[in-house]
TORNU-66842 format. One record per residue: residue number from 1; x, y, z of N, C-alpha, C in turn; chain. Coordinates in pm, whole numbers, always signed. Each point is the difference from the previous one (the first is absolute). Layout:
REM TORNU-66842
+-----+--------+--------+--------+--------+--------+--------+--------+--------+--------+-------+
|  nr |   n_px |   n_py |   n_pz |  ca_px |  ca_py |  ca_pz |   c_px |   c_py |   c_pz | kette |
+-----+--------+--------+--------+--------+--------+--------+--------+--------+--------+-------+
| NUM |      X |      Y |      Z |      X |      Y |      Z |      X |      Y |      Z |     A |
...
+-----+--------+--------+--------+--------+--------+--------+--------+--------+--------+-------+
This chain:
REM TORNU-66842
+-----+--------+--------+--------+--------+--------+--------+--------+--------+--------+-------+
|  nr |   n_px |   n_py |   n_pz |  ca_px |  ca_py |  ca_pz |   c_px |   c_py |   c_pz | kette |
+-----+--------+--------+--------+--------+--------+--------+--------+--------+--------+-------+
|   1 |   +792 |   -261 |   +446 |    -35 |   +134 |    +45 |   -150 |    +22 |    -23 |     A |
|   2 |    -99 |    +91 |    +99 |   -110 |     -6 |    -35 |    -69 |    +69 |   -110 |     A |
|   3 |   -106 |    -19 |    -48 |    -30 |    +56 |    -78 |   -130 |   +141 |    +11 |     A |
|   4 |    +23 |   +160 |     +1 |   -127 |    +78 |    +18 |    -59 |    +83 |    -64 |     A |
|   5 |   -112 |     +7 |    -44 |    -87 |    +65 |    -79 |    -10 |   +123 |     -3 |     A |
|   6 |    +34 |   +124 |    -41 |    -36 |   +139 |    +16 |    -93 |    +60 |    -79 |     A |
|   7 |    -71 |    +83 |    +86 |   -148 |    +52 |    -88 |    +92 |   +143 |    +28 |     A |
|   8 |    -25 |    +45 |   -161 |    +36 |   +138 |    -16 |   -128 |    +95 |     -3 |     A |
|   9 |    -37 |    +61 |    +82 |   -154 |    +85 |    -35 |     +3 |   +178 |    -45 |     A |
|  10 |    -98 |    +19 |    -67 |    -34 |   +131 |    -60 |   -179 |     +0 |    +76 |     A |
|  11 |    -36 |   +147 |    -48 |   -167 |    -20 |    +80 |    -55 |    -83 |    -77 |     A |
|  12 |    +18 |    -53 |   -104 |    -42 |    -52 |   -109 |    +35 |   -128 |    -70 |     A |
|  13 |   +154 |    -22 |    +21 |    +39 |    -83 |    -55 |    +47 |    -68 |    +89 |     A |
|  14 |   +117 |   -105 |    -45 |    +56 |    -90 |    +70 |    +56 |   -128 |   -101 |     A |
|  15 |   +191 |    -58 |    +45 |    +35 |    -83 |    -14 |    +50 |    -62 |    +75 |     A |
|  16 |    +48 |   -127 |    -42 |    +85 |    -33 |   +108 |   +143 |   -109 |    -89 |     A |
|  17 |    +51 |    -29 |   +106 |   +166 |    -37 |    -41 |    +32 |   -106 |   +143 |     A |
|  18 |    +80 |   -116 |    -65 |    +42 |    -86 |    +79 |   +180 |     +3 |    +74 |     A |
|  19 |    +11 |    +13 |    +90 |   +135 |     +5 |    +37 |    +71 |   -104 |    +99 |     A |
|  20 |   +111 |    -58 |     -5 |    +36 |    -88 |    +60 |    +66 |    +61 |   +126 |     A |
|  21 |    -27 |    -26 |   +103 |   +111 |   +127 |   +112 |    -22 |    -74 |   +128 |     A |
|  22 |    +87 |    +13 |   +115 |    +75 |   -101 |   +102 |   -121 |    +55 |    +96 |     A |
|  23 |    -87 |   +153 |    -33 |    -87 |     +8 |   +124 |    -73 |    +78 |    -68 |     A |
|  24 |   -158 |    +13 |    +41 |    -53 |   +128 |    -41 |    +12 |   +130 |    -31 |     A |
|  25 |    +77 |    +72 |   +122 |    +77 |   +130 |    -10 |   +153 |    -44 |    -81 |     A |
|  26 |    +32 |   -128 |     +3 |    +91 |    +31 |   -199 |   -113 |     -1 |    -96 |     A |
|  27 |   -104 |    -49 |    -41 |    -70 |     -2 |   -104 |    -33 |   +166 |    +17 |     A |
|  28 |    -56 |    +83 |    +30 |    -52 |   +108 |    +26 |   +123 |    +67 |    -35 |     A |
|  29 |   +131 |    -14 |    +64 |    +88 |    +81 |    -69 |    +34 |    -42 |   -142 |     A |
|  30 |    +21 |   -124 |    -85 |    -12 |     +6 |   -119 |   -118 |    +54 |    -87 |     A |
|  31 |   -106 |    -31 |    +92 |   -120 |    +62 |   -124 |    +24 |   +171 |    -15 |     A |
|  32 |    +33 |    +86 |   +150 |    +21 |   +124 |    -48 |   +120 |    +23 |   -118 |     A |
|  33 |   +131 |    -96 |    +17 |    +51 |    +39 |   -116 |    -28 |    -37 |   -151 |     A |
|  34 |    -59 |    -77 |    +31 |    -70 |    -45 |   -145 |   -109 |   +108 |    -59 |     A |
|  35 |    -94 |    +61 |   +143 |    -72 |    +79 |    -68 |    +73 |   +136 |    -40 |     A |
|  36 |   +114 |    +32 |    +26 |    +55 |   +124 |    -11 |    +58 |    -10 |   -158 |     A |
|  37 |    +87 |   -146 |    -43 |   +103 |    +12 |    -83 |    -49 |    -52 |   -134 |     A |
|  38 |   -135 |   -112 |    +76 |    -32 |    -71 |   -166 |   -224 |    -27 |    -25 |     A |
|  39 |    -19 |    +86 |   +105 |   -119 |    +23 |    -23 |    -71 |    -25 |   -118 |     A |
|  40 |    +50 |    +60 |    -92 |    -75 |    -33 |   -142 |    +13 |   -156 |    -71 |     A |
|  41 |    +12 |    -43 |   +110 |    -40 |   -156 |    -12 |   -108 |    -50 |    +51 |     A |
|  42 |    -26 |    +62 |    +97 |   -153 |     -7 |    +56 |   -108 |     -4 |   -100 |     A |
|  43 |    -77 |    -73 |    -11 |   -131 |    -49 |    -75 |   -111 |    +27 |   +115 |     A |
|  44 |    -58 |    +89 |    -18 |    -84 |   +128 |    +73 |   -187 |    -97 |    -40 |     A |
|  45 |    -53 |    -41 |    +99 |   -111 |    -46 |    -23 |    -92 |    +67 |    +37 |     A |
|  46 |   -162 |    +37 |    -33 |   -108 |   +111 |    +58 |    -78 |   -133 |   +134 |     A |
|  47 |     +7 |    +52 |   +127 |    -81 |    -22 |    +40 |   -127 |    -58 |    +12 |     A |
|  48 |    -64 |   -155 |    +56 |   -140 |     -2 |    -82 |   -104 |   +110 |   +118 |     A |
|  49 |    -98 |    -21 |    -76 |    -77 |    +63 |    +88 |    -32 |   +163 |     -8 |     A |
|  50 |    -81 |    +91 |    +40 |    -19 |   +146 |     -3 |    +28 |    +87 |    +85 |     A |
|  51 |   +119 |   +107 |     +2 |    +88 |    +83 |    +67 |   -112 |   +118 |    +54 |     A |
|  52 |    +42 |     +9 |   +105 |    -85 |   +163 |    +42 |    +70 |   +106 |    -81 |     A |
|  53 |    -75 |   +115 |    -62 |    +73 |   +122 |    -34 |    +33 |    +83 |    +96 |     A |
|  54 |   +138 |    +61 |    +32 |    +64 |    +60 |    +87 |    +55 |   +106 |    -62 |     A |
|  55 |     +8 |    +27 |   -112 |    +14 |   +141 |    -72 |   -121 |    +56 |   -137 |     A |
|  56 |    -63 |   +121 |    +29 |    -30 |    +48 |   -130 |    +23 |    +95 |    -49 |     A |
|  57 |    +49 |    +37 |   -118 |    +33 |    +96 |    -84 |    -75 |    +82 |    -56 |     A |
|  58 |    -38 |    +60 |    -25 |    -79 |   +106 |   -111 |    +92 |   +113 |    -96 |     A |
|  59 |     +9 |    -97 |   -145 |    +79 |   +133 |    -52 |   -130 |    +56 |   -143 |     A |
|  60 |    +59 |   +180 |    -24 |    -75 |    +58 |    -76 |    +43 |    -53 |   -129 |     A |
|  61 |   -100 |   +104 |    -83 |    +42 |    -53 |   -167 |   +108 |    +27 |    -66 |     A |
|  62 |   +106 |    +27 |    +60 |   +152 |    +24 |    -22 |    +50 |    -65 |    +67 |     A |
|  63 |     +7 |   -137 |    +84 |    +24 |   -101 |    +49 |    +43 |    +44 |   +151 |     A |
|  64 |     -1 |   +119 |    +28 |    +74 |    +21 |   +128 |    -74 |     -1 |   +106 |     A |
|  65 |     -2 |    -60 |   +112 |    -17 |    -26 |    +96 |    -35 |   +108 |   +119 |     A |
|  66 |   -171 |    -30 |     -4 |    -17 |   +125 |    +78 |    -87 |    -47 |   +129 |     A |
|  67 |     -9 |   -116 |    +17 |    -41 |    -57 |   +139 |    +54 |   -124 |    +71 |     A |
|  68 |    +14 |    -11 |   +109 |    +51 |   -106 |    +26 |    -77 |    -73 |   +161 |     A |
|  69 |    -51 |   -161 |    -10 |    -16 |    -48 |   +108 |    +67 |   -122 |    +31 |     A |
|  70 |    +72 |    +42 |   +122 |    +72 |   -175 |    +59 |    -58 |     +8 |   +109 |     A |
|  71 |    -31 |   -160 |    +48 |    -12 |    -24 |   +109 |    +80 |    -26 |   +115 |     A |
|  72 |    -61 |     +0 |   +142 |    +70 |    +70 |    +95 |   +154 |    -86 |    -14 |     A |
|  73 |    -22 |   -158 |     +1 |   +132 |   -100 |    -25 |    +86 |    +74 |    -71 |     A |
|  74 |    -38 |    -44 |   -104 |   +119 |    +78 |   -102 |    +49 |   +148 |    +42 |     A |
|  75 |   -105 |    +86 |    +39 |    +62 |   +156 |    +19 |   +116 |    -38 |   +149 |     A |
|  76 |    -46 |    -63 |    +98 |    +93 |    -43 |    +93 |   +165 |    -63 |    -42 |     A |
|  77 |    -16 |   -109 |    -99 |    +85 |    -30 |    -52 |   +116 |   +103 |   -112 |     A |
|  78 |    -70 |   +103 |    -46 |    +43 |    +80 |    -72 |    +72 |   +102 |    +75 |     A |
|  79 |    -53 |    +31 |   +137 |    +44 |   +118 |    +54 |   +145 |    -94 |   +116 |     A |
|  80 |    -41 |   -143 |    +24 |   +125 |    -53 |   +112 |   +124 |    +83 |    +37 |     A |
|  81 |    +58 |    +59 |   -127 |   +168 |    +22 |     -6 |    -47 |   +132 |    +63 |     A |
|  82 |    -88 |    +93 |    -48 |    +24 |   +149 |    +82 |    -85 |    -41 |   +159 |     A |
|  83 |    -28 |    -57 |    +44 |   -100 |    -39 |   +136 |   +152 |    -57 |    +34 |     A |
|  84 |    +42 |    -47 |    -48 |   +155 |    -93 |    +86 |   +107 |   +130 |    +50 |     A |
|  85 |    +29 |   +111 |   -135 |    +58 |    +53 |    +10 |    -64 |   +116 |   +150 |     A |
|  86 |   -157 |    +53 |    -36 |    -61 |    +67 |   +125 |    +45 |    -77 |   +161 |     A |
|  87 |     -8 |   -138 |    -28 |     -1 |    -61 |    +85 |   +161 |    +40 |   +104 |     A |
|  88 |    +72 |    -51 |   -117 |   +130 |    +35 |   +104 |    +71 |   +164 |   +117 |     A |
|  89 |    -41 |    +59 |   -131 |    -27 |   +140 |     +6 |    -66 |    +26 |   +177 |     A |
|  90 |   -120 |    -65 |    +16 |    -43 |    +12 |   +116 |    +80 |    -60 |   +146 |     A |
|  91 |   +101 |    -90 |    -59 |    +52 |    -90 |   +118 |    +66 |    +79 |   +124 |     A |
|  92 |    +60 |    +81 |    -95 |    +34 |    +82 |   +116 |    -35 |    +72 |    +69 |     A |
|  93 |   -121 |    +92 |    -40 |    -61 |    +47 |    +70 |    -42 |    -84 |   +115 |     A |
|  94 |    -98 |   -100 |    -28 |    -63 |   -129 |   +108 |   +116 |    -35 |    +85 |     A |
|  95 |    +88 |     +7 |    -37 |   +136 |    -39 |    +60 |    +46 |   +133 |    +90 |     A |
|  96 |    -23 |    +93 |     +7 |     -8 |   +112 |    +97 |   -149 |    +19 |   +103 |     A |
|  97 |    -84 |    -76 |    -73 |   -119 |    +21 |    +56 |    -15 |   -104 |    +69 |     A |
|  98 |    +72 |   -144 |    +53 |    +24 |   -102 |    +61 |    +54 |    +17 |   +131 |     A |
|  99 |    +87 |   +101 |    -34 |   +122 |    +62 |   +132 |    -55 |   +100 |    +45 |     A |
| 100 |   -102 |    +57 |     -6 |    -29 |    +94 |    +65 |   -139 |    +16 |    +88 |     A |
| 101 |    -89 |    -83 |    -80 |   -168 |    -21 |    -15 |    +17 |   -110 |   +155 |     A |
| 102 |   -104 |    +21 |    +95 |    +20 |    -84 |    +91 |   -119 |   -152 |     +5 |     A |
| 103 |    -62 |     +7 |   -121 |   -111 |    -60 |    -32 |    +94 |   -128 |    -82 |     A |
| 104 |   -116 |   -119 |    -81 |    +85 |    -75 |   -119 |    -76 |    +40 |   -139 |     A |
| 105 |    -51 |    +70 |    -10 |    -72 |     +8 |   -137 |   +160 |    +23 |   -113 |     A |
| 106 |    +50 |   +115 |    +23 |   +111 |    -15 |    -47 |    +94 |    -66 |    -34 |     A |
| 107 |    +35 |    -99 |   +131 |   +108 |   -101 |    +14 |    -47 |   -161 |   -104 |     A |
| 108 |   -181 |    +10 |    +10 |    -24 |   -110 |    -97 |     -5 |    +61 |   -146 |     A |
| 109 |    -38 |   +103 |     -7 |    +31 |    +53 |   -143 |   +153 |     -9 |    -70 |     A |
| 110 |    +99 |    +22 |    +81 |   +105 |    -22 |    -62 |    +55 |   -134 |     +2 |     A |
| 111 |    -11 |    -84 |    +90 |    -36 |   -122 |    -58 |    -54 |    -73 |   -102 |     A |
| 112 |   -154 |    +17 |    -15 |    -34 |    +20 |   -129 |    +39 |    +40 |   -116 |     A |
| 113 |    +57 |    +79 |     -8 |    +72 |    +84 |   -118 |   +143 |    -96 |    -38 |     A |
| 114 |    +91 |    +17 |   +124 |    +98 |    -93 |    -47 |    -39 |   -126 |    -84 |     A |
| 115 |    -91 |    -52 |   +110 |    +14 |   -152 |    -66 |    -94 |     -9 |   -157 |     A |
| 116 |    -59 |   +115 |     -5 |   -100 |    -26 |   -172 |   +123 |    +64 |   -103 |     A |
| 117 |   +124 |    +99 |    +39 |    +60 |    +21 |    -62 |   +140 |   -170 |    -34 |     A |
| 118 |    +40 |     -4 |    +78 |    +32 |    -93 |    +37 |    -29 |   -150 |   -114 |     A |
| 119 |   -138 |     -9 |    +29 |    -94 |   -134 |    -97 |     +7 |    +39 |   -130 |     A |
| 120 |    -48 |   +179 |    -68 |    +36 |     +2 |   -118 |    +97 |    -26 |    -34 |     A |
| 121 |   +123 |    +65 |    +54 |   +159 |    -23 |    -71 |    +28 |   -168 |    +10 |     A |
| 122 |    -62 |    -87 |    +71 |    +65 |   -113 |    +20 |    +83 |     -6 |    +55 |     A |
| 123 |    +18 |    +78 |   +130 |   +144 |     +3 |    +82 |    -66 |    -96 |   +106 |     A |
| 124 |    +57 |   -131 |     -4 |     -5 |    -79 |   +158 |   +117 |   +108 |    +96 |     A |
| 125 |    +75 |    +23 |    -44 |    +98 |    +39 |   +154 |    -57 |    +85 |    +49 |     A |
| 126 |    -91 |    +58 |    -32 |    -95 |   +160 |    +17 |    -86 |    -35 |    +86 |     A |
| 127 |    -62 |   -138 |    -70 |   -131 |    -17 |    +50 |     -1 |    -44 |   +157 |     A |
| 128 |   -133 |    +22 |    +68 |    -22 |    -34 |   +124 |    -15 |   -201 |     +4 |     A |
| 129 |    +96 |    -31 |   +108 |    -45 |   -192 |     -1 |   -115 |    +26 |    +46 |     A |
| 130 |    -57 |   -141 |    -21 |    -91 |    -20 |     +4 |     +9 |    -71 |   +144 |     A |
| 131 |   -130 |    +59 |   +145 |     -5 |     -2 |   +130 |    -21 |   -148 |    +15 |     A |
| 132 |    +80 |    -44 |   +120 |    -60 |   -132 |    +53 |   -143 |    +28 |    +58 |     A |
| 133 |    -80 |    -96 |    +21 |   -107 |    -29 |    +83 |    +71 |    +53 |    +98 |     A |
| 134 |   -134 |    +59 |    +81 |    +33 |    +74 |   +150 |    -48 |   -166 |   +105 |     A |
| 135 |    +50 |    +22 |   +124 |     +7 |   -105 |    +67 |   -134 |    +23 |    +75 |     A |
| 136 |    -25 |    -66 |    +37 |    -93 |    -41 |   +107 |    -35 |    +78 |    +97 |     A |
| 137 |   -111 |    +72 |    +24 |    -65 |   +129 |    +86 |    -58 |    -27 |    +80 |     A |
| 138 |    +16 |    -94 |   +150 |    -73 |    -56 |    +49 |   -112 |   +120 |    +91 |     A |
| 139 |    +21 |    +92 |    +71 |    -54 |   +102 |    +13 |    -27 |    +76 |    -59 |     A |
| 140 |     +7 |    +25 |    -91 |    -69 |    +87 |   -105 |    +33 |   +141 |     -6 |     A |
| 141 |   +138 |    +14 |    +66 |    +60 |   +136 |    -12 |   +135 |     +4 |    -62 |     A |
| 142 |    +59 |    -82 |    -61 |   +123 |    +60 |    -87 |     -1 |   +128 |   -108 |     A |
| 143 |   -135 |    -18 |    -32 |    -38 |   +124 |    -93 |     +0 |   +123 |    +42 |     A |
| 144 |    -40 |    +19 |   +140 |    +38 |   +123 |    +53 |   +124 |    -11 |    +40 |     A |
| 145 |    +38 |    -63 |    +90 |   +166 |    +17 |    +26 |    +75 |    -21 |   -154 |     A |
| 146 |    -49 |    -14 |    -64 |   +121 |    +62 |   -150 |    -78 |   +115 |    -50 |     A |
| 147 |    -70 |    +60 |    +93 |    -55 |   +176 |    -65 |   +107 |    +83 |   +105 |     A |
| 148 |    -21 |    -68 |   +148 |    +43 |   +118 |    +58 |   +196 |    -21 |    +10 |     A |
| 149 |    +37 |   -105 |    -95 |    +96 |    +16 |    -38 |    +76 |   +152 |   -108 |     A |
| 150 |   -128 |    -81 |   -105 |    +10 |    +87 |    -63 |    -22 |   +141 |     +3 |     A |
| 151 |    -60 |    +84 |   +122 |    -11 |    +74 |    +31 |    +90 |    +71 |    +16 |     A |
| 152 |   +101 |    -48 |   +100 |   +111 |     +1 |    +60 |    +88 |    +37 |    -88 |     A |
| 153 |     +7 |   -123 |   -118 |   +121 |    +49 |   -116 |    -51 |   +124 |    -99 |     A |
| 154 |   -147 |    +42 |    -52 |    -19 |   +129 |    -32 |    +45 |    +98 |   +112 |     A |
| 155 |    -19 |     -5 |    +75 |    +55 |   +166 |    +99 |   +180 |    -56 |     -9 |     A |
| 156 |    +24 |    -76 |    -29 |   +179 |     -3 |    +33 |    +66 |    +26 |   -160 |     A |
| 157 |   -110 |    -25 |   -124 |    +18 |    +83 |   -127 |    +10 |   +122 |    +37 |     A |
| 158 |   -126 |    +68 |    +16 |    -22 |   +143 |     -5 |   +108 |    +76 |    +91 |     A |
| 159 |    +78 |    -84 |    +73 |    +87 |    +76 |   +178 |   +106 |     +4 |   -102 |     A |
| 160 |    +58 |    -98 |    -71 |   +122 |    -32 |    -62 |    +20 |    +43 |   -136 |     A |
| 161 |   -125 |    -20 |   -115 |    +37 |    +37 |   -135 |    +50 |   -141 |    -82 |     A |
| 162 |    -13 |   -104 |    +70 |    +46 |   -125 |    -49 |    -66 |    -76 |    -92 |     A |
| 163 |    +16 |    -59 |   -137 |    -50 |    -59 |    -88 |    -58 |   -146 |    +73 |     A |
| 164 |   -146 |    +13 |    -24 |    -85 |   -136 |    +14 |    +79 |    -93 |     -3 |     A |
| 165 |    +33 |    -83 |   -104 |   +117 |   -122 |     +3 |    +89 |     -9 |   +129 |     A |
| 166 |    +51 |   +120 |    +38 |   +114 |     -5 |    +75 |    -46 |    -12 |   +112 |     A |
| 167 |   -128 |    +96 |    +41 |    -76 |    +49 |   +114 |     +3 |   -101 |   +156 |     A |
| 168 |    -40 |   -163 |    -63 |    +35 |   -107 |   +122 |   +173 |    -21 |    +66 |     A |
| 169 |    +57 |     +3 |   -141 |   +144 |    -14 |    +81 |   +104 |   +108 |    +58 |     A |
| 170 |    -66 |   +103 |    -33 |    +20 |   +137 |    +47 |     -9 |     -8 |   +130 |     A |
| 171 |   -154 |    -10 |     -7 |    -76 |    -15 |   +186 |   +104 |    -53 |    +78 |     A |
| 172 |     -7 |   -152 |    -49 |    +81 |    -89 |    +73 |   +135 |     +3 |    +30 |     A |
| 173 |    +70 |    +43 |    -79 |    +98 |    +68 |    +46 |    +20 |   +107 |   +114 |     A |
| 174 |    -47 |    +92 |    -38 |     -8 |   +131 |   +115 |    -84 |    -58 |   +155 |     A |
| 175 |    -32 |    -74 |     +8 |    -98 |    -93 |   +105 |   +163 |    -43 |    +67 |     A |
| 176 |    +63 |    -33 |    -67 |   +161 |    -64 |    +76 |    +54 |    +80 |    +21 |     A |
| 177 |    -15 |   +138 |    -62 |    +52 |   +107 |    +86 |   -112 |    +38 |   +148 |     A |
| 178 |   -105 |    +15 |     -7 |   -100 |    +33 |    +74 |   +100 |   -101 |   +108 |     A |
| 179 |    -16 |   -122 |    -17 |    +42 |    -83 |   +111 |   +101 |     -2 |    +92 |     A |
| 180 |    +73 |    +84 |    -68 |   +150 |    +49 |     -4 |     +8 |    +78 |   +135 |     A |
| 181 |    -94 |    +96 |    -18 |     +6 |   +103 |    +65 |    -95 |    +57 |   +141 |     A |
| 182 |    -95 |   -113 |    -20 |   -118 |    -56 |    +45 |    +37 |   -119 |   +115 |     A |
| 183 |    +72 |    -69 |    +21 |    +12 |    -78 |    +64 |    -62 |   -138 |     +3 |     A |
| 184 |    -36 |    -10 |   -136 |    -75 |   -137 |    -54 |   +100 |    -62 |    -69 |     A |
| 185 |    -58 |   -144 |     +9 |    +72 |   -106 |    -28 |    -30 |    -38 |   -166 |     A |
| 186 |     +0 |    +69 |   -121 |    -87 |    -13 |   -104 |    +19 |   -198 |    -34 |     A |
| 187 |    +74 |    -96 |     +9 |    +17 |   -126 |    -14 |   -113 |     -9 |   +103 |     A |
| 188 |    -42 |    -31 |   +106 |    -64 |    -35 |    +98 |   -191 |    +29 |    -62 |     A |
| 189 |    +29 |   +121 |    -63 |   -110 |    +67 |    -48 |    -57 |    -72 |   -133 |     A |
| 190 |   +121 |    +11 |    -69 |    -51 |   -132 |   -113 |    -51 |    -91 |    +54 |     A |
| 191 |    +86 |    -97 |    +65 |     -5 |    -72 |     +3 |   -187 |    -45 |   +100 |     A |
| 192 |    -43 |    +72 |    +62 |   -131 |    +22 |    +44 |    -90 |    +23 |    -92 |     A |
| 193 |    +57 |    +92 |    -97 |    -79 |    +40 |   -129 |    -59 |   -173 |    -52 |     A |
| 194 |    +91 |    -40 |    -51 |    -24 |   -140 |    -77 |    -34 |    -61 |    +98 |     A |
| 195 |     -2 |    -42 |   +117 |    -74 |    -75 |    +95 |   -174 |    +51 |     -7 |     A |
| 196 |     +3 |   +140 |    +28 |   -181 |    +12 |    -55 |    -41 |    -26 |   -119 |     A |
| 197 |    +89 |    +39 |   -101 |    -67 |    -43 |   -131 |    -38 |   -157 |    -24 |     A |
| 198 |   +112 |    -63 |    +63 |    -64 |   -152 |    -31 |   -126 |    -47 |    +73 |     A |
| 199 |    -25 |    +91 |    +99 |   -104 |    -16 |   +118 |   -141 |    +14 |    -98 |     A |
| 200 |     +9 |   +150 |    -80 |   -124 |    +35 |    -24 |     +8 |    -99 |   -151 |     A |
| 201 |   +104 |    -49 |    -20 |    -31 |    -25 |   -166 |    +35 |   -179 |    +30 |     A |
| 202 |    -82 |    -57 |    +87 |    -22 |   -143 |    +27 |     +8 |    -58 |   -109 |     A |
| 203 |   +106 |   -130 |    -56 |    -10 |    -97 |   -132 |    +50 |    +61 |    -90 |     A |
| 204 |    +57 |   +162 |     +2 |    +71 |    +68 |    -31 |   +119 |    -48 |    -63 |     A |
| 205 |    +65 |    +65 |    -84 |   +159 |    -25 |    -30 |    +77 |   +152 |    +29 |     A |
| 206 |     -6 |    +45 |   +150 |    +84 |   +136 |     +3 |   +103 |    -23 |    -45 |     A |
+-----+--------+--------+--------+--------+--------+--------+--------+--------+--------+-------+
């Protein structure tokens, strides 16, 4: 079984501990339980070298503490949990302001938001995958034809009230009603659809 090294860190300090485990993410899960249950086994070493100061204190002649400076890191780090908590707090709002706003400032803000909330908690199922490479632009307009797509699907938010996520298969759906009623062939229409896309996106994988 292999063998992996864990560095335990403080701003200051640091040990480390050897663990035998079938993969990295097992070593990582034994070192958290190790650091939870038997920590005070850790042999805590100082750093070589000279630390920036990131906090100063000032206390009076009764020892109490009557000034204080941290720097911006640390004050960022200190404040994370209430900025996480502000953070969520806002989702919904942005999340009303997505469905209604006919612009994207909104729609990337709550994006944004999800996915930094998302990265703190460590939720992969949350998180956004990560995009393939876009294909091949031989004319140099896919970028607009995926605006005035997107155009299209903001005014069919704002008509409907439909959550972003849902917003494409929504469309697409009600488009088979459109067809319905319309006298279009929506298969025929696809199926033209993906015939241009492979057109404009040459070497492509539509």
């Amino acid at each position: 079984m292999p063998s992996y090294t864990a560095d335990f860190r403080t701003d200051v300090d640091y040990a480390t501990h050897a663990f035998k485990a079938r993969s990295p993410h097992d070593a990582l899960k034994k070192a958290r339980v190790f650091n939870d249950e038997r920590s005070e086994e850790l042999m805590f070493e100082h750093y070589t070298g000279r630390h920036p100061v990131n906090e100063i204190a000032v206390n009076d002649e009764a020892g109490d503490e009557v000034a204080l400076w941290q720097d911006d890191e640390l004050r960022v780090r200190l404040a994370a949990y209430d900025l996480l908590d502000a953070l969520e707090l806002c989702v919904d709002c942005l999340a009303d302001l997505a469905r209604l706003d006919d612009g994207t400032p909104s729609v990337s803000a709550l994006n944004q938001a999800r996915a930094a909330i998302a990265s703190a908690k460590g939720d992969a199922a949350d998180r956004p995958q990560r995009r393939h490479p876009l294909p091949p632009d031989p004319e140099k307009m896919n970028g607009d034809r995926a605006e005035w797509a997107a155009a299209a699907l903001r005014h069919f938010q704002c008509v409907t009230g439909c959550d972003y996520e849902d917003s494409l298969g929504d469309l697409l759906g009600d488009l088979i009603h459109f067809s319905d009623r319309h006298n279009f062939d929506f298969e025929a229409a696809l199926c033209r659809a993906r015939g241009d896309y492979a057109a404009e996106t040459v070497g492509g994988q539509p």
